[in-house]
C-alpha positions as CSV (number, residue, x, y, z in Angstrom):
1,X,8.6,-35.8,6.2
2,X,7.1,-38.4,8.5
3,X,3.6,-37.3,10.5
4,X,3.7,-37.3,14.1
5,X,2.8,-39.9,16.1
6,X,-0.6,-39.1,17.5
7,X,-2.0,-37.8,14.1
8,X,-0.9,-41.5,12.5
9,X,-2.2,-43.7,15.3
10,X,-5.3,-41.3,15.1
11,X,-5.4,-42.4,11.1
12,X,-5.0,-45.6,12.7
13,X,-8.1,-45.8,14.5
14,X,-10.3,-43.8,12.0
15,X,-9.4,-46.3,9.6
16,X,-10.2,-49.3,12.1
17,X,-13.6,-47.8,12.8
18,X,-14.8,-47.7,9.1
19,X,-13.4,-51.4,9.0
20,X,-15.7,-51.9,11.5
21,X,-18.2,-50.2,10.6
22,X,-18.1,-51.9,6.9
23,X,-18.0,-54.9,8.8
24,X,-21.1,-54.5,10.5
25,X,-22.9,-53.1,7.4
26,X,-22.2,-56.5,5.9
27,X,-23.5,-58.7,9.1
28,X,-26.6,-56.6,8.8
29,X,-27.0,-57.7,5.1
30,X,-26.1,-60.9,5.8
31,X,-28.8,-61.1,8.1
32,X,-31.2,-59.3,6.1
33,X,-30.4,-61.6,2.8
34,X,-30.9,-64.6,5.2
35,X,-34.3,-63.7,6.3
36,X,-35.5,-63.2,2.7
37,X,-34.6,-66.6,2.1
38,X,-35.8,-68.1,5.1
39,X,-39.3,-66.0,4.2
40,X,-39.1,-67.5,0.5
41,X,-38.2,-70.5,1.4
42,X,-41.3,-70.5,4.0
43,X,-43.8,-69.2,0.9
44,X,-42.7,-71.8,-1.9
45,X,-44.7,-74.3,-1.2
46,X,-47.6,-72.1,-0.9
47,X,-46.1,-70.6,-4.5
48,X,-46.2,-74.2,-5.9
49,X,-49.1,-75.7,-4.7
50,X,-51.1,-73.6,-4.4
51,X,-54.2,-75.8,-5.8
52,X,-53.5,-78.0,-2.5
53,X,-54.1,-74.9,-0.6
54,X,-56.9,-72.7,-1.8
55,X,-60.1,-75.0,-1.3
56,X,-59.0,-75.0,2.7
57,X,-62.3,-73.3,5.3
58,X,-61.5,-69.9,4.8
59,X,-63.2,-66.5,6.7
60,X,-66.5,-67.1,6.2
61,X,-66.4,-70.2,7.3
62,X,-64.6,-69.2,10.3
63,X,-67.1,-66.2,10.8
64,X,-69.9,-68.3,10.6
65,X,-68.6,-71.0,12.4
66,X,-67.9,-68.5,15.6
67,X,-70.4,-66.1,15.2
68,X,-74.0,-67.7,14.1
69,X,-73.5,-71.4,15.8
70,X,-72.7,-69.0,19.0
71,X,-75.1,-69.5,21.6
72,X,-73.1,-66.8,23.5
73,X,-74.2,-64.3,20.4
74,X,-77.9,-65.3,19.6
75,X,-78.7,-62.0,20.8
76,X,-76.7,-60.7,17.7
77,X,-78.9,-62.8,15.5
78,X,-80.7,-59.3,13.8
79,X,-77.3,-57.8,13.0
80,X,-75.6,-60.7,11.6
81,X,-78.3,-61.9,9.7
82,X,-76.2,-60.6,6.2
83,X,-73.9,-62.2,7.2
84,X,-75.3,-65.8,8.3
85,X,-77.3,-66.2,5.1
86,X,-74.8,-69.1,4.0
87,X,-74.0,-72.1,5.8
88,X,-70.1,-73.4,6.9
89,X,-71.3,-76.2,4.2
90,X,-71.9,-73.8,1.2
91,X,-68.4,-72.3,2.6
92,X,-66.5,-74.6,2.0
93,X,-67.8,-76.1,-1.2
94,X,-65.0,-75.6,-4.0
């Protein structure tokens, strides 16, 4: 015995929606997989040379650089005077 009409086109369209919806699961991975690899591709050469990259200015250099060769923050001179012991040259010695 054959199923009416209406409950088979109904069957019909659940079974186009999870289609669908399998569908988009899979774009979403796709996009998901293809950001990973855009990320790893983005880190390798950090990954690889890595002894090109480490001896670059890093914070402290930055903070000194900003902060105690500031003539807008001289007033600041008692509370960042832990922190401006060091030079920018000693900084960036490696």
């Amino acid at each position: 015995m054959l199923l009416p009409l209406h409950l088979l086109l109904l069957m019909l369209l659940l079974l186009l929606m999870l289609l669908l919806l399998l569908l988009l699961l899979l774009l979403v991975l796709l996009l998901l997989s293809l950001l990973l690899l855009l990320l790893l591709l983005l880190l390798l050469p950090y990954y690889f040379y890595y002894h090109y990259f480490y001896h670059y200015y890093n914070y402290c250099y930055y903070f000194y650089y900003y902060y105690c060769n500031n003539f807008r923050y001289h007033y600041f001179r008692y509370y960042f005077r832990y922190y401006c012991r060091y030079s920018y040259r000693y900084y960036y010695r490696y």
